[in-house]
N, C-alpha and C positions, 0 to 999 in steps of 0.2 A: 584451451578455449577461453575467451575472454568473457568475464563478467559481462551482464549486461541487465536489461527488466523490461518488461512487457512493454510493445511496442504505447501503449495508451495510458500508460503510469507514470506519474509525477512520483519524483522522489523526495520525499520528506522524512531523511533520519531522525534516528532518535537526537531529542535536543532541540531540532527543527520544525516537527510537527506543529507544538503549539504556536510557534512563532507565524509560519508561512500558511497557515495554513487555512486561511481568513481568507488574504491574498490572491493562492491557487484555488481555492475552489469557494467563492462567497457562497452558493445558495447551498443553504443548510439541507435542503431538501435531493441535492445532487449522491448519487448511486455511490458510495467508495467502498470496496473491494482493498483492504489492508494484508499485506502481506510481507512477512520478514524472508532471510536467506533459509534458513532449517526449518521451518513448517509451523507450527500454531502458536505459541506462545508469544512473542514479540509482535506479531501482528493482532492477536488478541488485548493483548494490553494498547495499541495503537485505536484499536477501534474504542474500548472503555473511552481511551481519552475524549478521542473525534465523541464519540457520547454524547459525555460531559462539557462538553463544549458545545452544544445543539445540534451537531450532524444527526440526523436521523434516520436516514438509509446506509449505514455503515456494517460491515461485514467482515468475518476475518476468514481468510484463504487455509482449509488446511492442507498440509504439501508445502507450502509458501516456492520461492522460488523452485527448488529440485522438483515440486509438482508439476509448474509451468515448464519444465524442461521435459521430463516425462510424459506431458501431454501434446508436447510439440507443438505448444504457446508460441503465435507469433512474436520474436523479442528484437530487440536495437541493441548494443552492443554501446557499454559505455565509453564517450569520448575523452 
């Protein structure tokens, strides 16, 4: 099976977040749903950042990716 992420998710790896992340999503007040490959931790600390950074509706997914598979998350298949 090929890698891939939720059809509606922008990817911003670690290292990239704070950089792009102004960019993709300026209104601080916009919904983001953080999620790493293996379930809480990584997307936890993603959301901290998004925080600290003024996002305000920021959330972290637990399950991360394997959840959205397990729930038969619509996904796109990376190119």
């Amino acid at each position: 099976m090929a890698k891939g992420h939720a059809t509606q998710a922008i990817h911003l790896g670690k290292g990239i977040l704070e950089r792009d992340i102004e960019t993709a999503v300026p209104d601080p007040n916009t919904e983001l749903i953080m999620y790493c490959g293996g379930g809480y931790p990584l997307g936890a600390h993603r959301r901290q950042r998004a925080k600290k950074m003024g996002y305000r509706n920021v959330y972290s997914l637990i399950g991360g990716y394997k959840g959205l598979l397990q729930a038969q998350w619509p996904m796109k298949t990376a190119v």
